[in-house]
PAGURO-681590 format. One record per residue (C-alpha): residue number from 1; residue in one letter; x, y, z. Coordinates in pm, whole numbers, plus 32768, in hexadecimal, padded with zeros to 4 digits. Last residue first. Layout:
BEGIN
> n, res, xx, yy, zz
> NUM, A, X, Y, Z
...
This chain:
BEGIN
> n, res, xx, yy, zz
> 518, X, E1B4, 9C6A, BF66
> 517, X, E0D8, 9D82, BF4A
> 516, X, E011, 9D93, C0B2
> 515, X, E136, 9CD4, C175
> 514, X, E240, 9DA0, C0C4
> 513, X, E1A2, 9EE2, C105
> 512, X, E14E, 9E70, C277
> 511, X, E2D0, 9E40, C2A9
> 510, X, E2EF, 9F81, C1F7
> 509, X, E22E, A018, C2F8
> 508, X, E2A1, 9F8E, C415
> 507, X, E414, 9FCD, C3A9
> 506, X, E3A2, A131, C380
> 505, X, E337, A13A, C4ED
> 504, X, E45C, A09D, C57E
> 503, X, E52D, A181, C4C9
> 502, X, E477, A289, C584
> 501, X, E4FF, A1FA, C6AE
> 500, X, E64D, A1D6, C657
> 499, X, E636, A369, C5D1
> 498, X, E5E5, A3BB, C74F
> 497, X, E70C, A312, C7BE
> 496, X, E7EB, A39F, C6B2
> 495, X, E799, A4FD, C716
> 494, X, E78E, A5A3, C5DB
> 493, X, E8AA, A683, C5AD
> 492, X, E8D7, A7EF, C55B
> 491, X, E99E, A859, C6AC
> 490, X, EA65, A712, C695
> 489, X, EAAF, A7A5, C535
> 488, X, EAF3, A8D3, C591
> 487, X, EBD2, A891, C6CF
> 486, X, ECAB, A79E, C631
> 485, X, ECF8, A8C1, C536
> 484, X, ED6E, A971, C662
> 483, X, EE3D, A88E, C70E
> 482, X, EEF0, A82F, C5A8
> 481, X, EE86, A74D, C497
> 480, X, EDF0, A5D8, C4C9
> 479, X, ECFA, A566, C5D9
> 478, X, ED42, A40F, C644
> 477, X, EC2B, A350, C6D2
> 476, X, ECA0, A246, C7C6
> 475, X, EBF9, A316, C8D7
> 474, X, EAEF, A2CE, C866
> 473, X, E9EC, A3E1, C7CF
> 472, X, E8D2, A44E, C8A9
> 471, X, E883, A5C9, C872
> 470, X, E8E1, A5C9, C9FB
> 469, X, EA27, A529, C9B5
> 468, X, EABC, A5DF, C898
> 467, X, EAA9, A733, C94C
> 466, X, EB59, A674, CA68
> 465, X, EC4B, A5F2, C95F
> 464, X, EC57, A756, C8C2
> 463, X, EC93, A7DD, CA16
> 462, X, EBDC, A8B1, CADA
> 461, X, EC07, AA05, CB4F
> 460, X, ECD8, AA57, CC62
> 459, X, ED2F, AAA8, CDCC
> 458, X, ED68, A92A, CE42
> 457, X, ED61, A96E, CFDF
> 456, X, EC0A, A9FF, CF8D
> 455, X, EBAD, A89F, CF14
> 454, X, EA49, A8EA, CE2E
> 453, X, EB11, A91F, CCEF
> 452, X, EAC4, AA7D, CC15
> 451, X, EA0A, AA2F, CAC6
> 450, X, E988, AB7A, CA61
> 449, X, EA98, AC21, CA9A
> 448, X, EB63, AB2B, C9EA
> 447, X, EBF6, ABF9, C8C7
> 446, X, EBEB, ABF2, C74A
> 445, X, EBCB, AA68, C71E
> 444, X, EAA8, AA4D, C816
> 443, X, E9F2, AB3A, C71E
> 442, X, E9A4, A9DB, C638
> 441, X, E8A1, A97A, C753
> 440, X, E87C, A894, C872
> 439, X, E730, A8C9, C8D4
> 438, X, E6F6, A906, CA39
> 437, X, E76D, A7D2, CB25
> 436, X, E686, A6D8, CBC6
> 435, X, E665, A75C, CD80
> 434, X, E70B, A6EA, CEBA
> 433, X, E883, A79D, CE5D
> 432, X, E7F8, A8BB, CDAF
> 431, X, E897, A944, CC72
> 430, X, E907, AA8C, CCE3
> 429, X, E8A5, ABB8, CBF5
> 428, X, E95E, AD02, CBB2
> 427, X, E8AA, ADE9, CAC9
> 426, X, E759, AD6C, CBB4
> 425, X, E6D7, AEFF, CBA3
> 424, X, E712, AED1, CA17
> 423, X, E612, B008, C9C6
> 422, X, E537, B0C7, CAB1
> 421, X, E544, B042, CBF8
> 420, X, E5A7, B166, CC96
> 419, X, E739, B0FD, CCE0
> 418, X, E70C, B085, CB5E
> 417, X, E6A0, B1EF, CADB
> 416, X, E7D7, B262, CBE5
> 415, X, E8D5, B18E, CB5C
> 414, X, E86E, B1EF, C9D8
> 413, X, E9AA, B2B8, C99C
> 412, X, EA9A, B1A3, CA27
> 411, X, EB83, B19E, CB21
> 410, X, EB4E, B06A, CBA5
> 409, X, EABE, B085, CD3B
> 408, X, EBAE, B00B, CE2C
> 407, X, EC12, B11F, CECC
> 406, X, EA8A, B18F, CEE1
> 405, X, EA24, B057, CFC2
> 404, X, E96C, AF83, CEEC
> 403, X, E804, AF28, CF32
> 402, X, E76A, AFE4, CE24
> 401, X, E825, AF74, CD2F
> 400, X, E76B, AE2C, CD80
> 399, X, E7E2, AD17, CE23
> 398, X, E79E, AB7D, CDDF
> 397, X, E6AB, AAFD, CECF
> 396, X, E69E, A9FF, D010
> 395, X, E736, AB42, D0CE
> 394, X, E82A, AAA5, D168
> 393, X, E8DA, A9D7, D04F
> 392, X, E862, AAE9, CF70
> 391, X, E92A, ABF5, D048
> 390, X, EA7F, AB08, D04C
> 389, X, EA5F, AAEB, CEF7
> 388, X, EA1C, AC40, CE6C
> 387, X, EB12, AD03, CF8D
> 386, X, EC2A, AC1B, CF01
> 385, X, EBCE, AC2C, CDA4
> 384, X, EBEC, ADAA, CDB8
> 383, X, ED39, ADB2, CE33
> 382, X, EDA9, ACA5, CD41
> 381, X, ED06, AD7E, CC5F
> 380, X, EDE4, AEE1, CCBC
> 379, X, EF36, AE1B, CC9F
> 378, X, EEEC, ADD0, CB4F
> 377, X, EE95, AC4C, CADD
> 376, X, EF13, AB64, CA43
> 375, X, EE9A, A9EF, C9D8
> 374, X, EE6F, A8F5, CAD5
> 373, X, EF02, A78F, CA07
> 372, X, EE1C, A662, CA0E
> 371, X, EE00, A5FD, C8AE
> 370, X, EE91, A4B4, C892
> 369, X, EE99, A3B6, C9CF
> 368, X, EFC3, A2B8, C9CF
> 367, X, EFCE, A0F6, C9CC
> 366, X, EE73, A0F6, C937
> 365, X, EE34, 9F95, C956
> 364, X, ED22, 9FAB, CA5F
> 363, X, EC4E, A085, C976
> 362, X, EB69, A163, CA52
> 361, X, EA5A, A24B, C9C7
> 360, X, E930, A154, C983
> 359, X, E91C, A0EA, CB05
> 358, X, E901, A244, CB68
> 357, X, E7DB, A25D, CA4B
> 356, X, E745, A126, CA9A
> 355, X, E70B, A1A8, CC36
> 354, X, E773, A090, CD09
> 353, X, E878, A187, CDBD
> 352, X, E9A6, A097, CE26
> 351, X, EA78, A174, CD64
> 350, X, EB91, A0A0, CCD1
> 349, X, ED20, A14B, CD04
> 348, X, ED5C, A286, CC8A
> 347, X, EE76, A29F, CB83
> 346, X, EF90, A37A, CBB3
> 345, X, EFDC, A475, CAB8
> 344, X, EFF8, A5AF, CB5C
> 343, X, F021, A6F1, CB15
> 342, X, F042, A850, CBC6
> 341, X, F0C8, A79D, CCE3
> 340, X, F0FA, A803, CE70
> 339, X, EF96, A7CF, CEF8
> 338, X, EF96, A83E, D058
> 337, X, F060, A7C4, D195
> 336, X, F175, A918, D16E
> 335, X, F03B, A9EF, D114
> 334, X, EF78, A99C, D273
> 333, X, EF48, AAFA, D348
> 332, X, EECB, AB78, D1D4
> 331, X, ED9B, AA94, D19B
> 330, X, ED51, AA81, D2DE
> 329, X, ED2B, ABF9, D310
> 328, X, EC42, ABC6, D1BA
> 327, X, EB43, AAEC, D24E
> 326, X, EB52, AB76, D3AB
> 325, X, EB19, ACF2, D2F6
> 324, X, E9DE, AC3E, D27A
> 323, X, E955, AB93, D377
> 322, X, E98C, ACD8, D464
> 321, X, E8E2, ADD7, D35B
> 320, X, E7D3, AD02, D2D7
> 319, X, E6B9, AD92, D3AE
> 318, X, E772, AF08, D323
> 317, X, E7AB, B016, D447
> 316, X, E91F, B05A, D3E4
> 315, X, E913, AF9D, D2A8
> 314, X, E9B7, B09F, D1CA
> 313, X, EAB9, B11D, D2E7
> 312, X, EB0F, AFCD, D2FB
> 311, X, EB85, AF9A, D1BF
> 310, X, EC3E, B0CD, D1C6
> 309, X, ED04, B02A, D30C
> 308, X, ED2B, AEE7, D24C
> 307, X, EDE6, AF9D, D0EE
> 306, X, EE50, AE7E, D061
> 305, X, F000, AE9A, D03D
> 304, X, F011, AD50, D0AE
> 303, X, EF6E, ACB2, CF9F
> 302, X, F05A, AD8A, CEA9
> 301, X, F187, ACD8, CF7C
> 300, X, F113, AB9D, CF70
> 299, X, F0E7, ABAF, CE1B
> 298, X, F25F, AC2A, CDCC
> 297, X, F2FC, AB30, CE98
> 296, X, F23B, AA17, CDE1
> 295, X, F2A5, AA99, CC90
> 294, X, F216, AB80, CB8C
> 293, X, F2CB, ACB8, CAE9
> 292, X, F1A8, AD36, CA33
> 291, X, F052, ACB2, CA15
> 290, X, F05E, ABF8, CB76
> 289, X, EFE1, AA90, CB9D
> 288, X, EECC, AA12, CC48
> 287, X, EF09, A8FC, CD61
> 286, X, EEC2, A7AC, CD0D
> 285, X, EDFB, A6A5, CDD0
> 284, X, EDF0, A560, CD47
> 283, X, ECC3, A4BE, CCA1
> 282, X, EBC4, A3FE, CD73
> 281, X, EAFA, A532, CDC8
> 280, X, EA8D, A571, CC5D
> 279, X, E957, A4C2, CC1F
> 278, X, E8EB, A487, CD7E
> 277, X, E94F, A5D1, CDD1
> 276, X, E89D, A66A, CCAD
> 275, X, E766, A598, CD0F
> 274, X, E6C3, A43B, CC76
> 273, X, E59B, A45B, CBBA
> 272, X, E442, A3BC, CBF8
> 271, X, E3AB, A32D, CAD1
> 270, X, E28C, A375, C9B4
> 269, X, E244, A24D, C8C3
> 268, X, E260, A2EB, C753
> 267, X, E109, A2DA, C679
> 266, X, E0B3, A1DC, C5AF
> 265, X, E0DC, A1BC, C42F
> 264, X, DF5F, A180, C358
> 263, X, DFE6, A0C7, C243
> 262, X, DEB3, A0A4, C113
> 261, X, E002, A0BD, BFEF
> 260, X, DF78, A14A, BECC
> 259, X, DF94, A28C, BF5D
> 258, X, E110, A2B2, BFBB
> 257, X, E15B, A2EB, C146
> 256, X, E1ED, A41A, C179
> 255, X, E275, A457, C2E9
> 254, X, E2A3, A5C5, C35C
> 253, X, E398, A62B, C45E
> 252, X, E38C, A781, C4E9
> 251, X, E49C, A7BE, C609
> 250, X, E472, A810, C777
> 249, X, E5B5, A7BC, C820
> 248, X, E5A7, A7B6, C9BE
> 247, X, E6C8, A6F9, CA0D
> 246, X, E712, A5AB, CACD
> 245, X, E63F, A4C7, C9BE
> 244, X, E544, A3DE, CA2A
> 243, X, E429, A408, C952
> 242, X, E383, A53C, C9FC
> 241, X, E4BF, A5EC, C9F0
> 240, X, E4D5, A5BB, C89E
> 239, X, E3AF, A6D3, C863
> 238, X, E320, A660, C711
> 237, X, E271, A74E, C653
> 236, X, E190, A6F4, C537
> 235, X, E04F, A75F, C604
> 234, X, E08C, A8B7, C5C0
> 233, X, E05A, A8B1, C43C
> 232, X, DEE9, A8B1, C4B1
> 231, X, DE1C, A7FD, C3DF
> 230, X, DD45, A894, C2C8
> 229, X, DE2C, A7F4, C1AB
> 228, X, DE06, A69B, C224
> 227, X, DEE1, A612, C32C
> 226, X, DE58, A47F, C32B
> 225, X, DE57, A41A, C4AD
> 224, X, DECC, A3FC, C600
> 223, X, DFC2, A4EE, C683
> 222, X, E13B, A4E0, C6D6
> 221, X, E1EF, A453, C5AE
> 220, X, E12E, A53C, C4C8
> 219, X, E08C, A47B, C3C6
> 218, X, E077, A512, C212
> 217, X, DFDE, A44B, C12F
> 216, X, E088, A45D, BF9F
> 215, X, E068, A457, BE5B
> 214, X, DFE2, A36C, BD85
> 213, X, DF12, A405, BC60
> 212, X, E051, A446, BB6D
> 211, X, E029, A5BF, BB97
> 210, X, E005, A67B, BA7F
> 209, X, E19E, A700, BAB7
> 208, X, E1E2, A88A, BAE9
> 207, X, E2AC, A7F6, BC47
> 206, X, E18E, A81E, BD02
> 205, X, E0C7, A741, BC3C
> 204, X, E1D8, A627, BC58
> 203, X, E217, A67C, BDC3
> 202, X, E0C0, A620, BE2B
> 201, X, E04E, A613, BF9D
> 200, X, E1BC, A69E, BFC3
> 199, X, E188, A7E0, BEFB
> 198, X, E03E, A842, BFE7
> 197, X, E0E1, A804, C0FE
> 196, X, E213, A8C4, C0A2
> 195, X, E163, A9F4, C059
> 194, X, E0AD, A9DE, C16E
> 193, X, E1FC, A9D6, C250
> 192, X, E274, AB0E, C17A
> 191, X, E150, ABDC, C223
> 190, X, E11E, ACF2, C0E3
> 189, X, E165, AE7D, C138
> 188, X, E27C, AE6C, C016
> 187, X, E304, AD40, C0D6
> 186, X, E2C3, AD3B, C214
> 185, X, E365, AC37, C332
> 184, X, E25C, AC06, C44E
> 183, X, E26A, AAAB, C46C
> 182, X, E3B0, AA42, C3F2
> 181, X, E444, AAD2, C520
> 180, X, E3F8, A99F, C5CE
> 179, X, E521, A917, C4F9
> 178, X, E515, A7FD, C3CB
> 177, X, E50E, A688, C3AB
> 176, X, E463, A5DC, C26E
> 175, X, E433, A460, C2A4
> 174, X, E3E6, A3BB, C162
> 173, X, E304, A258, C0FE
> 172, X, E2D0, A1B2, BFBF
> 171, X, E3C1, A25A, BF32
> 170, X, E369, A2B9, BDCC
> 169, X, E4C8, A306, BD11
> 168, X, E4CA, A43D, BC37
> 167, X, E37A, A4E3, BD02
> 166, X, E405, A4C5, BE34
> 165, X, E575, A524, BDDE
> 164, X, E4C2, A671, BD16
> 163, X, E416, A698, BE94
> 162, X, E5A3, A6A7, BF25
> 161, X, E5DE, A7B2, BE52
> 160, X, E4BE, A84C, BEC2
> 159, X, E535, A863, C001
> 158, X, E646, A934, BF84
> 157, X, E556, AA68, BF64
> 156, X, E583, AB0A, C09D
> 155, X, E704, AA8F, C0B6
> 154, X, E732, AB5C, BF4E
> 153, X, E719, ACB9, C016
> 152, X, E63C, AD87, BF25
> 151, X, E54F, AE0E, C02A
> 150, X, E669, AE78, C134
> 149, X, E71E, AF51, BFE7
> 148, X, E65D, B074, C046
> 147, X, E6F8, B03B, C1A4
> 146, X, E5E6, B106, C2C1
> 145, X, E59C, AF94, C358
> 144, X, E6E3, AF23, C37B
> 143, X, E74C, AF0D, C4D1
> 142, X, E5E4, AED0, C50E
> 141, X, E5CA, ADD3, C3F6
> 140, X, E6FA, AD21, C4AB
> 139, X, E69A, ACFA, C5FA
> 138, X, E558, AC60, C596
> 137, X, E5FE, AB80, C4FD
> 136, X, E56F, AB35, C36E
> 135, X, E699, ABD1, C2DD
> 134, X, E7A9, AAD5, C38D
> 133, X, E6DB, A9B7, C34E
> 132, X, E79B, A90D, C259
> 131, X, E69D, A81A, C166
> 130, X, E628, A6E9, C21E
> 129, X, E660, A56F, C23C
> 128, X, E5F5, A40F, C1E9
> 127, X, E558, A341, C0D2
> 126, X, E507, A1E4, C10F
> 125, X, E525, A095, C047
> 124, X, E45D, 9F7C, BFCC
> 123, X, E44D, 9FBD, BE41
> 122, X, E5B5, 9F2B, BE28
> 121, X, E5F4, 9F48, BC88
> 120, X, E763, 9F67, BCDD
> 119, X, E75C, A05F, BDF7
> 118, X, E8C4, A0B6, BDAC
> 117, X, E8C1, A106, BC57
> 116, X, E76E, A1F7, BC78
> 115, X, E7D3, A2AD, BD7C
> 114, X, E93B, A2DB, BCDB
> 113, X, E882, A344, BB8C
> 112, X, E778, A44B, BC2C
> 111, X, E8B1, A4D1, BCCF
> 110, X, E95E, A505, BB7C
> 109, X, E813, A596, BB08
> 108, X, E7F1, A6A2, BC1F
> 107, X, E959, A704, BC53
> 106, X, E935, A863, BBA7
> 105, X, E7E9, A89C, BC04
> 104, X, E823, A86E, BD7D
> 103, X, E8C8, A793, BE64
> 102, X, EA0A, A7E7, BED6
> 101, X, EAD9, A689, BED5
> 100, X, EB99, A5E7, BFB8
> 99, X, EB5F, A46D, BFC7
> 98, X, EB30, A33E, C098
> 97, X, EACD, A232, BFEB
> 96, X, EBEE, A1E6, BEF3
> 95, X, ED0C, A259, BFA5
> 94, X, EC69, A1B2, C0E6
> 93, X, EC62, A052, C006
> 92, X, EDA3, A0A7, BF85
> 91, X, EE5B, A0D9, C0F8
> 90, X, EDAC, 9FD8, C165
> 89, X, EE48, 9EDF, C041
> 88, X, EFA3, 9F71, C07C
> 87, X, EFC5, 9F2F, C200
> 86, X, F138, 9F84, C23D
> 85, X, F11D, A0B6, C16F
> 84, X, EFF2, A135, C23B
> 83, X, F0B8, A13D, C35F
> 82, X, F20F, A194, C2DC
> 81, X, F14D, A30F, C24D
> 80, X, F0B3, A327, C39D
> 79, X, F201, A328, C42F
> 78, X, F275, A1F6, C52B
> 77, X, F2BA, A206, C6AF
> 76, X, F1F2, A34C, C6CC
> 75, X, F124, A297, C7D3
> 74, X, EFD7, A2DB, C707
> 73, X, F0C1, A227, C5D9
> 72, X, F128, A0FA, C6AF
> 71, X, EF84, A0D8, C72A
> 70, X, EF43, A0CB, C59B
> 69, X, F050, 9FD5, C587
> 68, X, EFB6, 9ED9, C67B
> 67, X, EEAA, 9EA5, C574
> 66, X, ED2B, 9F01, C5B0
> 65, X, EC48, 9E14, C5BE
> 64, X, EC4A, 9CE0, C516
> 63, X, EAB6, 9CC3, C4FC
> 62, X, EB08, 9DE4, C3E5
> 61, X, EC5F, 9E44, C379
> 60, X, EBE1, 9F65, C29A
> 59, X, EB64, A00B, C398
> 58, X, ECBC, A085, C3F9
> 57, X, ED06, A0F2, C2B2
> 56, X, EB90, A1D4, C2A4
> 55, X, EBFD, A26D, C3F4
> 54, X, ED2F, A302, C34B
> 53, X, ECA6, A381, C22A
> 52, X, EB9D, A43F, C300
> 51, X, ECAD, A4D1, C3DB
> 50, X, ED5A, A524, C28D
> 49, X, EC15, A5AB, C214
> 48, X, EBC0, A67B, C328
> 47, X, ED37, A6F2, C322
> 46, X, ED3E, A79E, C190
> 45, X, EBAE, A7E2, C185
> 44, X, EB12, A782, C069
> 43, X, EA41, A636, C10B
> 42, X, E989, A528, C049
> 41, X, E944, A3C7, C0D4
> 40, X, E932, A2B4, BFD5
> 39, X, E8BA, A13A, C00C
> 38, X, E8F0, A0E3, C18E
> 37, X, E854, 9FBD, C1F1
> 36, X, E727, 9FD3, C2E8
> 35, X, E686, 9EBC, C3D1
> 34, X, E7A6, 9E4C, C43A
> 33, X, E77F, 9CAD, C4B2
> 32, X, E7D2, 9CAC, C63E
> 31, X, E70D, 9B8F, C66F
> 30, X, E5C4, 9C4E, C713
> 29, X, E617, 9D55, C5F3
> 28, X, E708, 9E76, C5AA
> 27, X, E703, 9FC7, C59F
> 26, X, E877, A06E, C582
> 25, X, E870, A0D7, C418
> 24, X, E707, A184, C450
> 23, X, E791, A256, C5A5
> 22, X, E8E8, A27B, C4FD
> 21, X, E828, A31D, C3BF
> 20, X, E76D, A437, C491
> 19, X, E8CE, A45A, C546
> 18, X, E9A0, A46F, C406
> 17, X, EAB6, A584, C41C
> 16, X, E99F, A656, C356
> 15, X, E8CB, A57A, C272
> 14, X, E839, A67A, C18B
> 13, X, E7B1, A578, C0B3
> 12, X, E7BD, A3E5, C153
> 11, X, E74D, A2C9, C07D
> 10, X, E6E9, A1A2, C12A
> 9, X, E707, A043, C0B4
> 8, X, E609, 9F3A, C18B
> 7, X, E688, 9DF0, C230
> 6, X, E55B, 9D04, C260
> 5, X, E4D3, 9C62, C38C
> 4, X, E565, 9B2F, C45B
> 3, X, E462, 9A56, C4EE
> 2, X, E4AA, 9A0E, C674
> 1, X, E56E, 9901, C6D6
């Protein structure tokens, strides 16, 4: 039997519904030892937490695994409340480390307390997380741009509330995850991400400290090498499709490594992905519901109502035009032996894809499937999603505004600036059968145009569960709150399979920490 290696507390700020911390809590070694215990995690918001809460019960029960209760309560068989009353010490233990609190100012010492109390003197431990990135998107500083009150948003300066944590407790190692938009965020004409740099190579002399003389080294997980303060902030970006995850999610992560430690961390290995379809495929079709007045009658009958003879007036003359009026004639000619439900609970069976990430999604006890309900839609989408799929399954593309026949074309001012290519020309985007996903973002809980199902027989955006698939949670993984709030914080997640990895890597580390200092 192979050696078994240490179990390491991590603290987790800004957790979210807990992806970067299910990818550290879920590492384990050669014997199935955890490599990560879960100290405190720290979320404010009302259903992030109580999906947070919720994981931190189950991983209470260790080796055990999870108890036949939890699979009751996903069935609807038992409340949430009966769950975690039936289970007492869990319930504590996630009472006690998972916790909603808005950190800030006002919270700082009674956080510095918690951190301290449940570390216990531990000096082997890691420090996880990231300050919301809502401010930092690129999206949002060009919403906000001409705001006078953009430059005093607190979520630009909450980062350095997790550089006091830093300097209060001396982790030996921290992972700081942020957005590509990080990049070329201003403040007051300054780059923020230098800012940053600067105040995590020494957080006690940024903080109006002297400095205690340790500080920090700063490693991207994707290039070799010290960063210094002359290297290109660039080179902190790790694109998780490279690693194995179905979605193309660039996000910043920077690993601190304290300097009286001599721990050089490695960089992650890169690995094929699997597809969208090989992601998603397995789950059951659904048909997309209707906004108002929905029912199966209803959506056949705004299917029916597509406007084929218009549609072939726009491809009269098109290389497409045959495939494509094929693809949607079949569509329609074969409503009564399409998908009938809106939602649909029914657990896939095993892939037999070798890929780790399939393998990582299915729980063989899961008696139903959570999550994986179409939302509505208006008449005029379904339409739209129709033509989208059934062009990109074609084409080999998503559509442009420019391809759209005009009755299908939103009526929206800037229609013609994306028609020319000059602003949102991809307003309604296919995510492509054969290829990794675009980023699942936050937006996907305002409407699914952006994430519109490959199936043209489906005629909808995707699903939470689908959502919840390609940023690689299980499908044991319970997302608290209602459709949309499940959408947010899938949308905001770490991809736990990426986070397993770079668990990996701070295990190394520490592992080497505890060799070199005993």
């Amino acid at each position: 039997m192979k050696k078994s290696r240490k179990t390491y507390p991590v603290v987790d700020l800004f957790a979210g519904p807990g992806g970067l911390g299910e990818g550290f809590l879920s590492t384990s070694d050669a014997n199935g030892q955890a490599r990560f215990q879960d100290a405190v995690s720290i979320e404010r918001d009302e259903f992030s937490h109580q999906t947070l809460q919720l994981r931190h019960f189950l991983r209470a029960f260790g080796p055990d695994g999870f108890p036949d209760d939890y699979y009751s309560y996903l069935s609807g068989d038992i409340s949430r409340a009966e769950l975690f009353a039936r289970y007492p010490e869990q319930a504590l233990h996630a009472e006690k480390s998972a916790l909603r609190i808005s950190l800030g100012v006002q919270e700082h010492e009674r956080v510095r307390g918690i951190i301290d109390r449940e570390l216990a003197g531990k000096d082997k431990w890691a420090l996880i997380g990231g300050p919301p990135c809502q401010a930092y998107s690129l999206v949002g500083r060009s919403r906000m741009m001409n705001n006078p009150e953009f430059e005093k948003d607190e979520r630009h300066f909450l980062y350095r509330e997790y550089l006091k944590i830093i300097a209060d407790h001396r982790p030996p190692v921290f992972v700081m995850e942020n957005v590509k938009g990080l990049l070329s965020a201003k403040v007051q004409g300054e780059p923020v991400i230098n800012r940053i740099l600067t105040d995590l190579m020494d957080p006690e002399e940024a903080l109006g400290g002297t400095g205690n003389g340790t500080g920090y080294r700063l490693y991207s997980l994707s290039h070799e090498g010290e960063m210094t303060r002359d290297a290109d902030p660039r080179q902190f970006l790790v694109k998780a499709e490279e690693y194995g995850v179905p979605q193309a999610r660039h996000r910043m992560f920077i690993v601190g490594v304290r300097r009286d430690f001599k721990v050089v961390p490695r960089q992650l290995e890169k690995s094929q992905p699997p597809s969208v379809s090989e992601t998603i495929g397995s789950l059951p079709q659904l048909r997309s519901g209707l906004s108002k007045k929905d029912s199966l009658e209803s959506w056949r009958s705004v299917l029916s109502e597509f406007d084929e003879k218009a549609l072939s007036r726009h491809l009269n003359g098109h290389k497409l035009a045959t495939a494509v009026k094929s693809e949607i004639s079949n569509v329609l000619n074969n409503l009564g032996s399409g998908p009938t439900e809106r939602k649909n609970t029914v657990r896939p069976g095993r892939s037999n894809l070798p890929h780790k990430v399939i393998k990582s999604l299915h729980d063989d006890r899961l008696s139903v499937l959570t999550g994986h309900e179409a939302r509505g839609h208006m008449p005029s989408d379904i339409h739209r999603y129709l033509f989208c799929a059934a062009f990109a399954a074609q084409a080999k593309r998503s559509s442009k505004l420019s391809d759209f026949p005009d009755f299908l074309l939103p009526k929206h001012r800037n229609v013609a600036k994306g028609q020319s290519g000059e602003m949102f020309s991809d307003r309604f985007r296919v995510q492509m059968a054969d290829n990794v996903s675009t980023t699942i973002t936050s937006h996907i809980s305002k409407d699914g145009h952006y994430f519109i199902h490959y199936d043209p027989a489906q005629c909808r955006s995707l699903t939470p569960r689908e959502a919840a698939r390609l940023q690689t949670f299980p499908d044991n993984y319970k997302f608290e709150g209602p459709r949309t709030a499940q959408f947010h914080q899938i949308g905001n997640a770490v991809p736990p399979f990426l986070a397993g990895q770079i668990a990996e890597i701070v295990a190394e580390i520490l592992d080497q920490i505890d060799a070199d200092h005993g």
